[in-house]
ROTOR-268402 format. One record per residue: residue number from 1; x, y, z of N, C-alpha, C in turn; residue in one letter; chain. Coordinates in steps of 0.001 Angstrom, whole numbers, always signed. Layout:
! residues N
 num      nX      nY      nZ     caX     caY     caZ      cX      cY      cZ residuo cadena
 NUM       X       Y       Z       X       Y       Z       X       Y       Z       a      A
...
//
This chain:
! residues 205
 num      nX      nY      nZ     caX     caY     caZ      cX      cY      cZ residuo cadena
   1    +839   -1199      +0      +0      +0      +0    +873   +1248      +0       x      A
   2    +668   +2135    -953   +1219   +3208    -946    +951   +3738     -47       x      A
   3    -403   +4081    +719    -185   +4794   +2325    +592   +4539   +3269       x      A
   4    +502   +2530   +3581   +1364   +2155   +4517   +2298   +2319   +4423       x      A
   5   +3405   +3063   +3141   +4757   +3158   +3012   +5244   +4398   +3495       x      A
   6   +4051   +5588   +2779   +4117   +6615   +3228   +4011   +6939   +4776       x      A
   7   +3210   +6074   +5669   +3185   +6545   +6628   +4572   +5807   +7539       x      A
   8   +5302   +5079   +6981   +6416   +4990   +7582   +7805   +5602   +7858       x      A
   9   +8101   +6706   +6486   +8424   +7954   +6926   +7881   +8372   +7941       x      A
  10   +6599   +8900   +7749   +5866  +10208   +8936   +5992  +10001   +9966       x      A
  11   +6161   +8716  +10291   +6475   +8305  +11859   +7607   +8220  +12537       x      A
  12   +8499   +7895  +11480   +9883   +8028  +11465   +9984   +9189  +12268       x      A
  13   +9448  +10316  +11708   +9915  +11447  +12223   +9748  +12422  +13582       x      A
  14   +8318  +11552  +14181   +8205  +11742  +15024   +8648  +10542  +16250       x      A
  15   +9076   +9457  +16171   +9739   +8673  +16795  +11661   +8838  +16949       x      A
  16  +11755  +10560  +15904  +13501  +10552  +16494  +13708  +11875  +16781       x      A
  17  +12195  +12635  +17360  +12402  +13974  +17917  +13531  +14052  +18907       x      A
  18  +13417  +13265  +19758  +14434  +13284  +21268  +15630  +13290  +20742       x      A
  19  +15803  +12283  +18921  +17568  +12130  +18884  +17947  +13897  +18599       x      A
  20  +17490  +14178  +17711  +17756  +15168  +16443  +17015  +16665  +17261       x      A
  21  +17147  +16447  +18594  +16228  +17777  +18948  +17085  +19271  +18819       x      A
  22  +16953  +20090  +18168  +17106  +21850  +18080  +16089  +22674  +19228       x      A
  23  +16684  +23390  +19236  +16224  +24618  +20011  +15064  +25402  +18912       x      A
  24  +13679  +25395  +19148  +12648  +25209  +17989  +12646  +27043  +17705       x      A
  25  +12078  +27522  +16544  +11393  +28657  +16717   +9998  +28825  +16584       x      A
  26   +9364  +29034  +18137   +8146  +29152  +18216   +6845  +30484  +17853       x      A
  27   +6055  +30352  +17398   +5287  +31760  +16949   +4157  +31351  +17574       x      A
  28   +3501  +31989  +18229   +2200  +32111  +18948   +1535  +32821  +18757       x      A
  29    -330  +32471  +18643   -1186  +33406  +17845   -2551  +32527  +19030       x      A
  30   -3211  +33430  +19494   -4429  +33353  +20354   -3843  +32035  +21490       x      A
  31   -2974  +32238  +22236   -2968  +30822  +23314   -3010  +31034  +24398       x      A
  32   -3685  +30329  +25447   -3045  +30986  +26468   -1796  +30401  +27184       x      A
  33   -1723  +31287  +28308    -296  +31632  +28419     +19  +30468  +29238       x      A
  34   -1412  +29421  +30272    -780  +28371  +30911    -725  +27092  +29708       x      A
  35   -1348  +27096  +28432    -962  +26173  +27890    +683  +25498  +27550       x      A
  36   +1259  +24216  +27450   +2502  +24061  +27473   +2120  +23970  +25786       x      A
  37   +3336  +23610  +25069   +3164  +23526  +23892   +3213  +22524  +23105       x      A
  38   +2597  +21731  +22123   +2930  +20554  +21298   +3968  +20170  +21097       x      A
  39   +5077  +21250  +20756   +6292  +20237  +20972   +6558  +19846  +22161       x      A
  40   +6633  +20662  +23138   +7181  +20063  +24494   +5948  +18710  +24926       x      A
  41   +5378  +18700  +24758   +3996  +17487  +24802   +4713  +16087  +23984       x      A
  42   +4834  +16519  +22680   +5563  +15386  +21316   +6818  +14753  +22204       x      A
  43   +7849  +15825  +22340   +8671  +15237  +23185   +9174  +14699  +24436       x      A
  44   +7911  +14657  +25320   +7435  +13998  +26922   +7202  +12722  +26461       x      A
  45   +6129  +12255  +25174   +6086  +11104  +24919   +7195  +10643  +24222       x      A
  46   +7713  +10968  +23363   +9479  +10695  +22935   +9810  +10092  +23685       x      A
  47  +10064  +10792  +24487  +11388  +10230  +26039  +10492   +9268  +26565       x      A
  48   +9421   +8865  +26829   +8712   +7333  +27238   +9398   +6990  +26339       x      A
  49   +9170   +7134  +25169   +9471   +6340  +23772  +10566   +5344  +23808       x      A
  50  +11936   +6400  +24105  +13255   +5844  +24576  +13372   +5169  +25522       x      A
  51  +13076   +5400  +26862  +13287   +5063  +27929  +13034   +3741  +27528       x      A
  52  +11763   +3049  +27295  +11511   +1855  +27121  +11973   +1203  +26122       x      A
  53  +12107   +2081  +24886  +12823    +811  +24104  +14442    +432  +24658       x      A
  54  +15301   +1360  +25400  +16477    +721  +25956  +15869    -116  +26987       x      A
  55  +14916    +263  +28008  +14918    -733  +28846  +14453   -1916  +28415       x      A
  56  +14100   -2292  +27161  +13788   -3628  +27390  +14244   -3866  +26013       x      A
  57  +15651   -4246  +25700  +16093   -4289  +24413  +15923   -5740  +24073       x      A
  58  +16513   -6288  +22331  +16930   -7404  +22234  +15649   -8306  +21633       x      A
  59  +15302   -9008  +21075  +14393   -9991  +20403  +13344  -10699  +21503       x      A
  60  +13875  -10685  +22701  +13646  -11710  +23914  +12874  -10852  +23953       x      A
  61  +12896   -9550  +24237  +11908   -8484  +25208  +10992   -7764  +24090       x      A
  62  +11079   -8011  +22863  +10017   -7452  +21739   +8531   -7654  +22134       x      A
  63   +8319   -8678  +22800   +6444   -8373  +23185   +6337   -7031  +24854       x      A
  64   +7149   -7354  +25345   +7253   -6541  +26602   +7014   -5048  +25957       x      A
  65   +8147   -5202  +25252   +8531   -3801  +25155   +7573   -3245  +23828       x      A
  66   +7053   -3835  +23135   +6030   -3340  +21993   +4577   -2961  +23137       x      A
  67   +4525   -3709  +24216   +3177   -3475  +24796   +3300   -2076  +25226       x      A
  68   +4561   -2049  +26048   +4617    -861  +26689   +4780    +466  +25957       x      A
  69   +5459    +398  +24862   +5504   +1355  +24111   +4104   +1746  +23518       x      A
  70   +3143    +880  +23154   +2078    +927  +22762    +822   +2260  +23810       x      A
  71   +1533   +1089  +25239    +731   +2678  +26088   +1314   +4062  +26379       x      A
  72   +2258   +3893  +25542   +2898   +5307  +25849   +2658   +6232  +24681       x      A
  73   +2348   +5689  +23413   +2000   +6540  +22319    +247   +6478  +22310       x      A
  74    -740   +6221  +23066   -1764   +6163  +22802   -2337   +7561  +23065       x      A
  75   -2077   +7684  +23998   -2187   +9084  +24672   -1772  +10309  +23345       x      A
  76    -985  +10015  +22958    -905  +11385  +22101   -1122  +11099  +20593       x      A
  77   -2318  +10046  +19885   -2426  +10306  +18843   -3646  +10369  +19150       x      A
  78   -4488  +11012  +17991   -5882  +10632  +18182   -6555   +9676  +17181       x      A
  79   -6358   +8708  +17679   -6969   +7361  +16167   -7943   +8156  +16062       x      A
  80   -8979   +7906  +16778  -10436   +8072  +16729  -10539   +8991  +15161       x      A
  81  -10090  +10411  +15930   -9943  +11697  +14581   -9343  +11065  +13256       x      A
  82   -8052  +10289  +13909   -7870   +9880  +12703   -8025   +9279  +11170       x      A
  83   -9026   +8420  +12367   -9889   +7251  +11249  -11168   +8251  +10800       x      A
  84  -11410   +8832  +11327  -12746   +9792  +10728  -12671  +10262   +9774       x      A
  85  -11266  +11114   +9514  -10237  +11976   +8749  -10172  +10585   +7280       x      A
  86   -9808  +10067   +8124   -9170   +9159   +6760  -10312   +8586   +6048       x      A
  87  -11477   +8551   +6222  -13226   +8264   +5385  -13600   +9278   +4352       x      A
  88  -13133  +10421   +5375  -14225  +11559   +4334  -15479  +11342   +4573       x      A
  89  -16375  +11937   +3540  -17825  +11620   +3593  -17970  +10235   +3767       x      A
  90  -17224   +9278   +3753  -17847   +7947   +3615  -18275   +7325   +5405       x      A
  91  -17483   +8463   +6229  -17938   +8562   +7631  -19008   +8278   +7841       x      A
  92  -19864   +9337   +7508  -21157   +9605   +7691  -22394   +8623   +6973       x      A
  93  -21728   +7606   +5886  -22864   +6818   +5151  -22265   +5071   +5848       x      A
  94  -21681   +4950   +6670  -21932   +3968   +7325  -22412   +3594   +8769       x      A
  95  -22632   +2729   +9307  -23371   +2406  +10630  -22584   +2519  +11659       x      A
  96  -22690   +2878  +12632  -22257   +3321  +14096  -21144   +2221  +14583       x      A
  97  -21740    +757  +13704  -20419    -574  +14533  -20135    -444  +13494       x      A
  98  -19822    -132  +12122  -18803    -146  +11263  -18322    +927  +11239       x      A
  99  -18218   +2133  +12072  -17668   +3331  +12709  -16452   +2642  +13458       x      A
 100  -17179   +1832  +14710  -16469   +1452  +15391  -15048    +252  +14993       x      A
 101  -15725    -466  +13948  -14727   -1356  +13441  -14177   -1159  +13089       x      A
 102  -14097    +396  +12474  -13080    +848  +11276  -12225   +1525  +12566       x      A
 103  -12722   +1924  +12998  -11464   +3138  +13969  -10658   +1572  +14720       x      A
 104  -10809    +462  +14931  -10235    -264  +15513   -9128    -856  +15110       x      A
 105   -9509    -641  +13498   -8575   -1668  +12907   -7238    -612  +12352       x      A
 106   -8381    +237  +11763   -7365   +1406  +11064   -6167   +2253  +12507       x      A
 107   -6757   +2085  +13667   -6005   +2373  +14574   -4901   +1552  +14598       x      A
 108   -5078     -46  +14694   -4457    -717  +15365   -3217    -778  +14101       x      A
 109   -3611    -780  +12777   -2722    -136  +11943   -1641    +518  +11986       x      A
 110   -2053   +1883  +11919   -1197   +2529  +12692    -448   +2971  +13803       x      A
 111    -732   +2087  +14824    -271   +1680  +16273    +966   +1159  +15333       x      A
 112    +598    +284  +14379   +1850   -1429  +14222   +2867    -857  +13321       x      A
 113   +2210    +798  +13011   +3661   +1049  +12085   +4477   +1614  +12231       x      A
 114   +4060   +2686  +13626   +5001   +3195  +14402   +6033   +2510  +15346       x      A
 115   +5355   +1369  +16039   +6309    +706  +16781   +7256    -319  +16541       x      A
 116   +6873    -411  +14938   +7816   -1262  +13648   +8737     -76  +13708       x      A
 117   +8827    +782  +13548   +9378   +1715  +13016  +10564   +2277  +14522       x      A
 118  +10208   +2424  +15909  +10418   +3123  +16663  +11940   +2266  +17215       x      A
 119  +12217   +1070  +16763  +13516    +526  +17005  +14433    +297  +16251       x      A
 120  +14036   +1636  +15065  +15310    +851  +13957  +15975   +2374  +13685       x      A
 121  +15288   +3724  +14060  +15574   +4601  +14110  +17098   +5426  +14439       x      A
 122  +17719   +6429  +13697  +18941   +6706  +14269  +19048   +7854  +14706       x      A
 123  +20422   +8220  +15680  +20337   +9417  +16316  +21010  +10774  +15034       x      A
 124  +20502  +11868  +15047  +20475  +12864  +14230  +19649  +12920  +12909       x      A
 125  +18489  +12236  +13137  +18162  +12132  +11535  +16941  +13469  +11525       x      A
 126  +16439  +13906  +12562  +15526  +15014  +12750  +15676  +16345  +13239       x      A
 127  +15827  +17526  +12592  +16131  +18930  +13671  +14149  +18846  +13500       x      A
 128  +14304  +19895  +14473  +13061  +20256  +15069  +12961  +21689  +14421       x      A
 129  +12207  +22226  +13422  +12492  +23853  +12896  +11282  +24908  +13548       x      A
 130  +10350  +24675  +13793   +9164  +25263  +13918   +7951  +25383  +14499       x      A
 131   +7146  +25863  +15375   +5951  +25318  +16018   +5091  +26675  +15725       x      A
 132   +4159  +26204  +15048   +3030  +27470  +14816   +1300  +27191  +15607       x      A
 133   +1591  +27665  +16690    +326  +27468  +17565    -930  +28284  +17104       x      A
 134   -1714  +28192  +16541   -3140  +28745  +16340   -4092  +28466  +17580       x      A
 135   -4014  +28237  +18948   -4628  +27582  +19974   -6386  +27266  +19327       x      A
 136   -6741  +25952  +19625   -6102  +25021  +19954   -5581  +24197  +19001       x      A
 137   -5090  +24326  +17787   -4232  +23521  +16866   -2860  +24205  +16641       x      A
 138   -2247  +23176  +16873    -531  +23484  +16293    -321  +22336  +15116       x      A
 139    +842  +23235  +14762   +1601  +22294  +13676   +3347  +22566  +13889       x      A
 140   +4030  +21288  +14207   +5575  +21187  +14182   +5839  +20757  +13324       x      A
 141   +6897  +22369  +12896   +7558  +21575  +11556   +8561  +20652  +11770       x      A
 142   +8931  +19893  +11289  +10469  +18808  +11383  +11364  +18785   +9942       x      A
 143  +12504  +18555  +10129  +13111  +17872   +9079  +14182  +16814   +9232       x      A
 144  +13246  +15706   +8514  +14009  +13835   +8380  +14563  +13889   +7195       x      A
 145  +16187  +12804   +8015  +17032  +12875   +6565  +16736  +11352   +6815       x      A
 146  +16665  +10610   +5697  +16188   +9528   +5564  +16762   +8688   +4383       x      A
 147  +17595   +7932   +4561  +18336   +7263   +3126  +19069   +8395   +2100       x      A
 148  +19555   +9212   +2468  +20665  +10430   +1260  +19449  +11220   +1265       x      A
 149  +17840  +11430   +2173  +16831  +12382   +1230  +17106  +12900   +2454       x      A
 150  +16939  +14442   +2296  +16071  +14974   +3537  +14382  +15733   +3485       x      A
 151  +14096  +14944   +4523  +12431  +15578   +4147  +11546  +15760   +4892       x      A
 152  +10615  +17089   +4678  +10256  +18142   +5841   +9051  +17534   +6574       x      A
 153   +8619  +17402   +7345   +7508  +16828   +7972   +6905  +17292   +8696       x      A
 154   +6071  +17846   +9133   +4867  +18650  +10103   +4120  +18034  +10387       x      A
 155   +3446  +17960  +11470   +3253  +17485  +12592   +1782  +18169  +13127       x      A
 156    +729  +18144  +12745    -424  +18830  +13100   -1249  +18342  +14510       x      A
 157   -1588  +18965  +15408   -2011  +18505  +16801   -3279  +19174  +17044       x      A
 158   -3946  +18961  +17861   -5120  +19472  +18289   -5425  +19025  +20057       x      A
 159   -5496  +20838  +20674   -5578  +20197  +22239   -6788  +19865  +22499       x      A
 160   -6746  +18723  +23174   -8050  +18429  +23823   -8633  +17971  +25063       x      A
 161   -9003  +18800  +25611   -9278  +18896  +27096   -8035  +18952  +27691       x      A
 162   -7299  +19674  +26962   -5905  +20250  +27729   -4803  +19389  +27627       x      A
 163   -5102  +18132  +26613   -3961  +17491  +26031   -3819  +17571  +24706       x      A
 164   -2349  +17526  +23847   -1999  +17436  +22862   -2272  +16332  +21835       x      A
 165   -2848  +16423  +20669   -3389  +14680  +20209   -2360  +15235  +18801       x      A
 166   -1812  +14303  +18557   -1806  +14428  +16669   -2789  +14046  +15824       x      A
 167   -3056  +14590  +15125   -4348  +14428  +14264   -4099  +14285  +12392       x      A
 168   -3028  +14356  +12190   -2413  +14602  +10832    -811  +14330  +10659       x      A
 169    -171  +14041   +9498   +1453  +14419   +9607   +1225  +15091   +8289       x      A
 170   +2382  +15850   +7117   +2799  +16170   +6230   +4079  +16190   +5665       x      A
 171   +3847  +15175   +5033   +5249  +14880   +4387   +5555  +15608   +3164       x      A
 172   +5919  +16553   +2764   +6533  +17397   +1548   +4932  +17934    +831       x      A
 173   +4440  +18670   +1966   +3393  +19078   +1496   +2089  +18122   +1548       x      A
 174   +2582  +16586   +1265   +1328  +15673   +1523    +802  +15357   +2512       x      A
 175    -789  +15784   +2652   -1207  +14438   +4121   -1235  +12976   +4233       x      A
 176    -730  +12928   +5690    -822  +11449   +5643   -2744  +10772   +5493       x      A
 177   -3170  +11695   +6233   -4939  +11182   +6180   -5283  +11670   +5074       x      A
 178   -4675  +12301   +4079   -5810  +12594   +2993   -4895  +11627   +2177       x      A
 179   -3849  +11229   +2108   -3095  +10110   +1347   -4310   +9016   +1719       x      A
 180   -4481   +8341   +2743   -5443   +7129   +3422   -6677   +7500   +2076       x      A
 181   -6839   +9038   +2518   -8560   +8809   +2048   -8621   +8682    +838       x      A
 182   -7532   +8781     -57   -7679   +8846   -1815   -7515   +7354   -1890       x      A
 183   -6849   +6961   -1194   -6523   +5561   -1476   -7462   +4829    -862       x      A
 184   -8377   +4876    +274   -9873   +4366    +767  -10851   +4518    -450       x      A
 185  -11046   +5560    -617  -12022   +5887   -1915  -12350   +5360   -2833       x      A
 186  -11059   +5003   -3272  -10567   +4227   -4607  -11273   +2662   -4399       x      A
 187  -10727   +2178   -3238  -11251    +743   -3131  -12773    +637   -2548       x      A
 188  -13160   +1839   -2194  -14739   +1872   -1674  -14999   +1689   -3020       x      A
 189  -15037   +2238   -4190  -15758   +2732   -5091  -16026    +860   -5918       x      A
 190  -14499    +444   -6109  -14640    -867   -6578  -14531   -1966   -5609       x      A
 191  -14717   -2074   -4443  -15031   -2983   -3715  -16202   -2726   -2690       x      A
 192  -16678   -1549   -2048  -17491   -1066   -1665  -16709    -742     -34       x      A
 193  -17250    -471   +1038  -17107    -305   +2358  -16027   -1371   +2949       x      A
 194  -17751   -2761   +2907  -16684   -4261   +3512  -15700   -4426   +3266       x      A
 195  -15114   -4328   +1485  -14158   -4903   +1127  -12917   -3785   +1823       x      A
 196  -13165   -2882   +1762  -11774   -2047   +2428  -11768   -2494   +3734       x      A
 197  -12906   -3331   +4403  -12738   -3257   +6175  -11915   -4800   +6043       x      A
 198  -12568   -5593   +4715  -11954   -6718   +4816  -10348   -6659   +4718       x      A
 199   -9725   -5570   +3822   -8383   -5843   +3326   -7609   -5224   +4646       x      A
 200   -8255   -4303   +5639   -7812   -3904   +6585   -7350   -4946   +7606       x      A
 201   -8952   -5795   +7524   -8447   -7183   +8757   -7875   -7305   +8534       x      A
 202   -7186   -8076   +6994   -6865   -9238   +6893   -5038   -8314   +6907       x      A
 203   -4812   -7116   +6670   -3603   -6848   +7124   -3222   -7124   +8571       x      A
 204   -4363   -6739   +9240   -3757   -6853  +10517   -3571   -8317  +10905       x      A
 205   -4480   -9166  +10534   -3989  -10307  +11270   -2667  -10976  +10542       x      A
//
């Protein structure tokens, strides 16, 4: 799947904030003043990030340490939004448990590609350039050098109830959820709904 490839960059880049961290330049527009900021939020879960993958290194400790990492990034994405995002209108023309099935799977998705991703990562591959707070949405810019490329990535968040969620990435201008939804669309149109929920299972299992 061209999404699933794409979204393995995007994650990349937020799984090597802690290596590659800069001193950001921040611009602020309507926030208030006790809010902390998305990056400093991005990079609280980072450092879980690390902490656990050293503490429990090695092949032996891969279920330990995938669980735990798992509860440490839940908190700051927002599947839910995500999977909504990634339908489009097609949200709204299905049933409430195929709402639910889809945010489960398409979550658990992207749970499995970040934490594929979060142990193979190296140190310096990310500066941190930018944080543009619109309260309550920010966007951090980044830039991942990645195989001889380097490439810019932003980071879109939304606070909610006074926590930071990611809700989007952008890789060279592209979304990662509107990448999903062209490529959902496509197989709604010639397979219908099921068949995209089917090709979803059957990735995950």
């Amino acid at each position: 799947m061209k999404a699933i490839l794409f979204s393995l960059l995007a994650l990349i880049g937020l799984t090597t904030l802690i290596h590659g961290y800069v001193s950001p330049s921040v611009v602020f527009a309507n926030s208030p003043a006790a809010e902390s900021s998305a990056l400093s939020a991005v990079k609280a879960t980072i450092d879980d990030v690390v902490r656990i993958a050293e503490l429990h290194r090695g092949d032996a400790a891969q279920k330990v340490r995938r669980a735990e990492l798992r509860e440490a990034i839940n908190p700051r994405f927002d599947f839910d939004e995500m999977a909504k995002r990634s339908l489009g209108a097609q949200w709204n023309q299905i049933s409430a448990a195929e709402q639910k099935d889809f945010t489960v799977v398409f979550s658990e998705l992207l749970a499995r590609t970040y934490l594929s991703k979060v142990e193979t990562v190296k140190p310096g591959m990310v500066s941190v350039d930018t944080e543009r707070l619109d309260f309550p949405r920010s966007a951090v810019k980044t830039s991942v050098k990645h195989e001889g490329d380097t490439f810019p990535i932003e980071y879109r968040l939304m606070n909610v109830n006074g926590t930071w969620k990611v809700y989007d990435v952008i890789v060279e201008n592209i979304g990662l959820i509107a990448n999903y939804r062209n490529e959902f669309a496509g197989i709604i149109r010639k397979e219908t709904f099921a068949g995209l929920l089917k090709r979803l299972h059957d990735k995950v299992a």
